[in-house]
C-alpha positions as CSV (number, residue, x, y, z in Angstrom):
1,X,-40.9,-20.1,-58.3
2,X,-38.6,-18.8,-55.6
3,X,-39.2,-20.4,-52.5
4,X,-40.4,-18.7,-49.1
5,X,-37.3,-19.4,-47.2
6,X,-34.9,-17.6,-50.1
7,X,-37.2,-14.5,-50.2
8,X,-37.2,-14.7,-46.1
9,X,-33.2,-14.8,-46.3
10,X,-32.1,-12.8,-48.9
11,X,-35.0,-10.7,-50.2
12,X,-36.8,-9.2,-47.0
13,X,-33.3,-8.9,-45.6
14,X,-30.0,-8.1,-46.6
15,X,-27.5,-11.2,-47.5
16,X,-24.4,-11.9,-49.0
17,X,-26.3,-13.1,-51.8
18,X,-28.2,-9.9,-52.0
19,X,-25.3,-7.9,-51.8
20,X,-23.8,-9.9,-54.6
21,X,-26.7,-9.4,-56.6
22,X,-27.7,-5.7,-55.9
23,X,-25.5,-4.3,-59.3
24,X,-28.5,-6.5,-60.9
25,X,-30.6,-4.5,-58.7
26,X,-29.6,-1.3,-59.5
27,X,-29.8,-2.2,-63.3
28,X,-33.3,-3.4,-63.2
29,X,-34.7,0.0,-60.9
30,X,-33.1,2.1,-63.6
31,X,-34.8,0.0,-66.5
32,X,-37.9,0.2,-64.6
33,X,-37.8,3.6,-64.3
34,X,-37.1,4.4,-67.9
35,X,-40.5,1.8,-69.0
36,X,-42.6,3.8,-66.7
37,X,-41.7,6.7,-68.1
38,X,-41.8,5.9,-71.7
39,X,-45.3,3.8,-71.2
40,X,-47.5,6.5,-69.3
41,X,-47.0,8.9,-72.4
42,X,-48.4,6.1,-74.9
43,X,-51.1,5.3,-71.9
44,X,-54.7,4.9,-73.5
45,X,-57.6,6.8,-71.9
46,X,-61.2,5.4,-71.6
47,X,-64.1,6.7,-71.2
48,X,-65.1,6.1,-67.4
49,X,-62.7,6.5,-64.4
50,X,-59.5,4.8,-63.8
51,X,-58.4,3.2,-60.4
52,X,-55.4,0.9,-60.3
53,X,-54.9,-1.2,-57.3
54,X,-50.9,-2.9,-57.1
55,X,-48.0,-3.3,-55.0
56,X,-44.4,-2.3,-55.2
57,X,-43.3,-5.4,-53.7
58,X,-43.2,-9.0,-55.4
59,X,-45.1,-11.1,-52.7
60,X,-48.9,-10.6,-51.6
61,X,-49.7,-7.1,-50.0
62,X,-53.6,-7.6,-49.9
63,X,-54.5,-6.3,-53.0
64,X,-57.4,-8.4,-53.8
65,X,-59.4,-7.8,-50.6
66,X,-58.5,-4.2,-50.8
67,X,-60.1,-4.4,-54.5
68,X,-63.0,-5.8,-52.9
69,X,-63.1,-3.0,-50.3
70,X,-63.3,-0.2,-52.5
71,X,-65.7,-1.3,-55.2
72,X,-68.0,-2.4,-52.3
73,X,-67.0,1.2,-50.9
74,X,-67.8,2.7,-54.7
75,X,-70.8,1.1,-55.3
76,X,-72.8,1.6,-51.5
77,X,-71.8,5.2,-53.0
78,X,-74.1,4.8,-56.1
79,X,-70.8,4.8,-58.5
80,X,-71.4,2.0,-61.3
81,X,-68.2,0.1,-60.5
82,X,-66.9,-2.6,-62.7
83,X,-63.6,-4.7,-62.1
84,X,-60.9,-6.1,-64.3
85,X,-58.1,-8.6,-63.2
86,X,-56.1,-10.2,-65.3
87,X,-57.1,-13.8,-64.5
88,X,-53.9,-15.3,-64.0
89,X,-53.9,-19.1,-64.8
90,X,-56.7,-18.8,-65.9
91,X,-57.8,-20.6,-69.3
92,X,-59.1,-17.2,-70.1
93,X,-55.9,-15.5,-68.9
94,X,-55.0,-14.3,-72.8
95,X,-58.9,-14.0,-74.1
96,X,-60.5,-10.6,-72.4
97,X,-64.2,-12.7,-70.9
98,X,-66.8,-11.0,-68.8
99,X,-66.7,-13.7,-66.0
100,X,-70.0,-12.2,-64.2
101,X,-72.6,-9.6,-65.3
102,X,-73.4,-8.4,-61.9
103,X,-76.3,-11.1,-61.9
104,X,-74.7,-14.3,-62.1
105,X,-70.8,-15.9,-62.5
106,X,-70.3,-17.3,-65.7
107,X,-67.5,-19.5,-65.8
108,X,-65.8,-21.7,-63.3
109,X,-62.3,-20.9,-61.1
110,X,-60.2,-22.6,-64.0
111,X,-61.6,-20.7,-66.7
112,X,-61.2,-17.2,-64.5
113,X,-58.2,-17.8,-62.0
114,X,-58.2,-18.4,-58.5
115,X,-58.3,-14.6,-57.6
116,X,-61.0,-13.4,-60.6
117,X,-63.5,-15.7,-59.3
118,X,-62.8,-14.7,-55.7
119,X,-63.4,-10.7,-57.0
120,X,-67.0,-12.5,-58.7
121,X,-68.3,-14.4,-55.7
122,X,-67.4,-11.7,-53.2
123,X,-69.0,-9.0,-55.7
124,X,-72.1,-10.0,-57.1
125,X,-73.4,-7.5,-58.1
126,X,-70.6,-5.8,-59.8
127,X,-69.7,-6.9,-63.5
128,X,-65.4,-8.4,-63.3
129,X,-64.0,-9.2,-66.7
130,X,-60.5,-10.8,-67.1
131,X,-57.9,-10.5,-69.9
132,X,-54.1,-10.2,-69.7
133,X,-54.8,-7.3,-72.4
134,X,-56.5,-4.5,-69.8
135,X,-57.1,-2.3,-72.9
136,X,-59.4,-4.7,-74.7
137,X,-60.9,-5.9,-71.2
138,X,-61.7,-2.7,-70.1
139,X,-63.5,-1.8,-73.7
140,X,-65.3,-5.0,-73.5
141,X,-66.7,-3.6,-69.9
142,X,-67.7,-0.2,-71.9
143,X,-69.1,-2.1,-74.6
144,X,-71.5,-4.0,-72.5
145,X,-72.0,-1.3,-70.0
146,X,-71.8,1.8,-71.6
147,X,-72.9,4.0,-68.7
148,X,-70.1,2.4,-66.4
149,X,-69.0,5.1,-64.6
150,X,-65.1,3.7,-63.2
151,X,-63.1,0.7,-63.4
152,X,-61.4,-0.9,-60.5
153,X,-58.0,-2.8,-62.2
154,X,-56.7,-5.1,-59.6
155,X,-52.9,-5.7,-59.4
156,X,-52.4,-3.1,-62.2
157,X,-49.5,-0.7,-61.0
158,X,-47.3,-2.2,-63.1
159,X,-49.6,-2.4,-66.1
160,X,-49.0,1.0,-67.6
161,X,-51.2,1.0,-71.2
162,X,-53.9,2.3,-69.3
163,X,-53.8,5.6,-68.2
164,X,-55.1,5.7,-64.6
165,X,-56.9,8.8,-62.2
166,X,-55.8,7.1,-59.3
167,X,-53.2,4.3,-58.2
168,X,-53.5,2.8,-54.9
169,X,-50.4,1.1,-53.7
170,X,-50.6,-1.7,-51.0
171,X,-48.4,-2.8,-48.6
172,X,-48.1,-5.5,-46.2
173,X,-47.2,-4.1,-43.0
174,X,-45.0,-7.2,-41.9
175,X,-43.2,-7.3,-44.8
176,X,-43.1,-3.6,-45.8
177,X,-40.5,-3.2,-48.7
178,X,-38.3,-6.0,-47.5
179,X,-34.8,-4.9,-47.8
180,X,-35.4,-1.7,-49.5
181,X,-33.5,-3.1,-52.9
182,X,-34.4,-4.7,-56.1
183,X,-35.5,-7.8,-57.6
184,X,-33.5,-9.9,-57.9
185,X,-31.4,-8.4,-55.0
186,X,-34.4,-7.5,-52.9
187,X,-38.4,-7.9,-52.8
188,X,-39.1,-4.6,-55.0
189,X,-40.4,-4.7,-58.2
190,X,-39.8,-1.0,-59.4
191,X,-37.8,2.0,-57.5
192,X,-39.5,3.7,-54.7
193,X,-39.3,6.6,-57.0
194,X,-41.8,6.0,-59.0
195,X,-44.4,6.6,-56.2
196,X,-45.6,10.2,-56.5
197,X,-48.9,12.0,-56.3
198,X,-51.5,11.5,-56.6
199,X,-51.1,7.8,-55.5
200,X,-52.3,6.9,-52.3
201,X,-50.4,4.5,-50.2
202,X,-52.7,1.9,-48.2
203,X,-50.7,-0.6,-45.0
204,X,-52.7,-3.3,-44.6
205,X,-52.2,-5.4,-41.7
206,X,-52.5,-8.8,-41.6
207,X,-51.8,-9.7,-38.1
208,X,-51.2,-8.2,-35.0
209,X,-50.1,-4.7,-35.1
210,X,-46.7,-4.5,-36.8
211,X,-44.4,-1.5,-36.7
212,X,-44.6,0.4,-40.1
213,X,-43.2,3.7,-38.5
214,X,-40.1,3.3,-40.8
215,X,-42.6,2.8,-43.8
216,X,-45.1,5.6,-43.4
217,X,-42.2,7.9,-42.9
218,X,-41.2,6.9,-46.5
219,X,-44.3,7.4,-47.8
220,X,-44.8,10.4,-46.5
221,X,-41.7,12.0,-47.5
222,X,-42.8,11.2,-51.1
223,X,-45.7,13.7,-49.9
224,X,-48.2,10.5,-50.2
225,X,-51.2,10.2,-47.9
226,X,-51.1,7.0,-46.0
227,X,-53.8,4.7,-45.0
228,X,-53.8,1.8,-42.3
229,X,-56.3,-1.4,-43.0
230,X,-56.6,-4.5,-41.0
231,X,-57.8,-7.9,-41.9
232,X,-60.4,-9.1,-40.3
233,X,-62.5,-12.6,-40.1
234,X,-65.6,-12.4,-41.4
235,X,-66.5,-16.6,-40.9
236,X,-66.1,-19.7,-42.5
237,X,-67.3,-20.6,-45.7
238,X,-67.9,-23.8,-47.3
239,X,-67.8,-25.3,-50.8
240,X,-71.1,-24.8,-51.0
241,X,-71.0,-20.8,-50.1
242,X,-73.1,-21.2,-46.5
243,X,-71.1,-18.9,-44.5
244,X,-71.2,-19.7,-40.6
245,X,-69.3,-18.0,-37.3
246,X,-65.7,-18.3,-37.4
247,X,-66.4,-19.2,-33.4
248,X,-67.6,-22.8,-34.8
249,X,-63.7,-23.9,-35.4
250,X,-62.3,-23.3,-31.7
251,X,-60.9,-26.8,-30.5
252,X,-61.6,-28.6,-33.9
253,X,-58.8,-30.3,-35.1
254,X,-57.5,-29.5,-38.6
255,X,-55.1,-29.5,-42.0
256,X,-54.2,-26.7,-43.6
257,X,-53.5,-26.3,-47.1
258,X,-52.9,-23.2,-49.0
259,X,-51.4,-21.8,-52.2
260,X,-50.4,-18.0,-51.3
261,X,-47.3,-16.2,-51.4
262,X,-47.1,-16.0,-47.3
263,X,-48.3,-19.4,-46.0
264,X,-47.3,-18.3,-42.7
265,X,-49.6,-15.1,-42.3
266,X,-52.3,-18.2,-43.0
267,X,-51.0,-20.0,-40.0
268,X,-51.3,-17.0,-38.0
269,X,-55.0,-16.2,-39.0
270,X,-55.7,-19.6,-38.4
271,X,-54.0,-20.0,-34.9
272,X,-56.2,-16.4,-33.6
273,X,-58.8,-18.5,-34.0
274,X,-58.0,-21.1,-31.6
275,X,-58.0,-23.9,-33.7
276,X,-55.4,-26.8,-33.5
277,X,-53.8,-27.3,-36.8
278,X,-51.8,-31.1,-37.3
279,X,-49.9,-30.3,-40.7
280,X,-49.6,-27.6,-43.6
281,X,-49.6,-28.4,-47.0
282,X,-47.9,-25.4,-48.3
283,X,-48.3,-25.0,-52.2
284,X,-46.9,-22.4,-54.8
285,X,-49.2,-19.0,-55.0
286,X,-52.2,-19.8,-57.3
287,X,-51.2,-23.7,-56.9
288,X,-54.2,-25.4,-59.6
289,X,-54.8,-28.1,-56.8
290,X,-55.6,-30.0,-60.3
291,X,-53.5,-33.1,-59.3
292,X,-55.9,-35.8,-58.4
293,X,-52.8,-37.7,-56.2
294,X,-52.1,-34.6,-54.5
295,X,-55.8,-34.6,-53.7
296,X,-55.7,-38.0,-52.8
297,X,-52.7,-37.1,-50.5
298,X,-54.6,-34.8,-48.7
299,X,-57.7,-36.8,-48.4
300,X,-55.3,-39.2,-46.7
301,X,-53.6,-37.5,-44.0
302,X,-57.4,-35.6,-43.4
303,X,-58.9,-39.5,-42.6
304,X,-55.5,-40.6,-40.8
305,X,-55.4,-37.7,-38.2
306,X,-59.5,-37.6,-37.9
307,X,-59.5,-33.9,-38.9
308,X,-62.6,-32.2,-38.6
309,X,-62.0,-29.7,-41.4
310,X,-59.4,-29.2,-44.6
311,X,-59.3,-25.4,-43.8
312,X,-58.2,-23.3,-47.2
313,X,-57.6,-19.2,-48.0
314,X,-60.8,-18.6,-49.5
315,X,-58.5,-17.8,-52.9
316,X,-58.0,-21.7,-52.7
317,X,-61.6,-22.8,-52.0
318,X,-63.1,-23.4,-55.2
319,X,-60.0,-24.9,-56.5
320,X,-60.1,-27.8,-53.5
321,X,-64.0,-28.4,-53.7
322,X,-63.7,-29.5,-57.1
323,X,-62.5,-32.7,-56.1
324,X,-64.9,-34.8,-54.6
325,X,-63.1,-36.6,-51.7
326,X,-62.2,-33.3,-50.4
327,X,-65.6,-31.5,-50.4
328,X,-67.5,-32.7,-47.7
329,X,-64.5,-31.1,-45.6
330,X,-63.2,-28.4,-47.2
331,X,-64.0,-24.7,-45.3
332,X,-62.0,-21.1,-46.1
333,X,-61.6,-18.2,-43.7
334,X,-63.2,-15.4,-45.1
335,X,-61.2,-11.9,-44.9
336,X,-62.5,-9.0,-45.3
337,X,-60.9,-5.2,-44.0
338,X,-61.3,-2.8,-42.0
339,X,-60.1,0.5,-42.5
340,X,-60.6,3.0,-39.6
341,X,-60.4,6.4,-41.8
342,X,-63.2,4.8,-44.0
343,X,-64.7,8.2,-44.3
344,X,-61.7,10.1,-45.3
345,X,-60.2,7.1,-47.4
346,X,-63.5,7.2,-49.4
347,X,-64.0,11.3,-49.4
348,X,-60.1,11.3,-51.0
349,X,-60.6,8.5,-53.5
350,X,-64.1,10.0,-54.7
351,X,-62.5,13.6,-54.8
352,X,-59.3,12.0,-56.9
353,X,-61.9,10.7,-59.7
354,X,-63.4,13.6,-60.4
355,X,-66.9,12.6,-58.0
356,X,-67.0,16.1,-56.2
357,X,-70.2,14.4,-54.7
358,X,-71.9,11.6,-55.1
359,X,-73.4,10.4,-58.3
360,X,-77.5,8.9,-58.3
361,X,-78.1,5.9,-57.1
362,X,-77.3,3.0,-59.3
363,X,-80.3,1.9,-61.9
């Protein structure tokens, strides 16, 4: 796991390190190139609509909550919308499951992954299977709902065995494309090259206004539309799902914990809110929180500062509530975006799958 102060010194800026290791760079972009290539002719189409959500970039970029965006957008549009993640650490990570049937979830976070059972609980009413394999999970989708109508794959752009109408390509405006080389010399996963049209580039903000003028010009001069979203708090939410007004936390004291790829864009959500935070315990993204000492730990340092709250991502929440000591306290910020263009962001997308208008209401 590289840690966040190497990727904030060598990756999203340039180094001697990174110079040192750009040859390594240039090697991987050109075998990256050649595997995109060779995979989208092999690519396996299914029966319903393809959208890909992903990143270029090897750190978060707000691909979950953008997933939950547009299937939300999708289905208010009468589209029957399914979603597929892989479900990574998942016990089910390497057997394709349908985790929820759009009635009910039915398995827990460590059976689905931290960010599966976030896609289930903030969509439920849309079926989400996970499976490493994306062919077989998507034909388990078909097979149980054969009049599905598209597929939503989150953090697919890389995943290239299934051919795709549309990819959707996030970026977090603060980091952007961090150095501009790649891994291990820089923060990009594959060659800016590969982004062409049709794919749709979305900069989602998770902060205060950052400037992506440098980015967007990139974008565009791969002829790419480009869309601006912005997080946005929608309340807190407790182990036991109650959500309640994200007002509630001014002046309470609190611990943070939190296993994400930028603990500090957490830190900055949770200082907007005017709430006092005494200590961090930064983890590694999708940390298991399975360690009952660890647990323990944070139980501790909750009673010795008198916190009023263990506050969490809401991708960490149902990991943390399944230990008892920290239950009672445990709350998540719940994020959801805003995108200001929603009408022309959702006309685009429904014109790129085919939907020249928009099909009957679901049934």
């Amino acid at each position: 796991m590289i840690s966040h102060n190497f990727i904030q010194q060598h990756l999203l800026r340039r180094s001697a390190l990174s110079d040192i290791l750009s040859p390594l760079g240039a090697l991987n972009a050109a075998y990256q190139s050649r595997r995109r290539q060779r995979k989208t002719g092999l690519a396996w189409h299914p029966s319903c609509k393809v959208v890909s959500i992903g990143n270029l970039t090897s750190g978060g970029s707000g691909k979950t909550p953008f997933s939950v965006y547009l299937a939300e957008l999708l289905a208010a549009g009468g589209i029957r919308i399914a979603v597929s993640h892989r479900g990574y650490k998942g016990a089910l990570e390497n057997t394709p499951s349908l985790i929820s049937d759009g009635q009910r979830i039915l398995y827990g976070v460590r059976d689905c992954g931290d960010e599966a059972f976030l896609l289930a609980n903030r969509l439920p009413q849309i079926p989400v299977v996970v499976g490493r394999e994306r062919r077989a999970a998507v034909s388990l989708l078909l097979a149980e709902f054969p009049k599905l109508q598209a597929v939503v794959l989150d953090d697919a752009f890389q995943h290239l065995k299934i051919a795709r109408d549309l990819d959707i390509v996030c970026f977090d405006a603060e980091t952007g494309i961090g150095n501009g080389r790649m891994l291990p010399a820089g923060y990009l996963r594959e060659p800016l090259d590969c982004l062409k049209p049709p794919t749709v580039a979305v900069i989602i903000h998770k902060g205060p206004a950052a400037a992506t003028g440098s980015l967007e010009a990139l974008l565009m001069e791969r002829k790419l539309p480009v869309f601006h979203c912005y997080y946005g708090i929608e309340g807190i939410v407790g182990c036991d799902g109650t959500v309640a007004d994200s007002d509630n936390m001014k002046g309470k004291k609190v611990i943070l914990a939190s296993g994400i790829a930028n603990p500090g864009s957490f830190e900055r959500t949770v200082t907007g809110l005017g709430v006092k935070w005494l200590h961090h315990f930064r983890y590694p993204d999708h940390y298991a929180f399975m360690d009952e000492r660890e647990a323990n730990r944070i139980a501790d340092l909750c009673e010795k500062y008198q916190a009023d709250a263990l506050l969490c991502t809401e991708k960490d929440l149902a990991k943390l509530c399944l230990h008892p000591l920290l239950r009672d306290k445990t709350l998540a910020v719940r994020i959801g975006l805003n995108c200001p263009d929603h009408d022309k962001l959702r006309d685009l997308v429904l014109e790129r799958l085919g939907f020249s208008s928009l099909p009957h209401p679901r049934s």
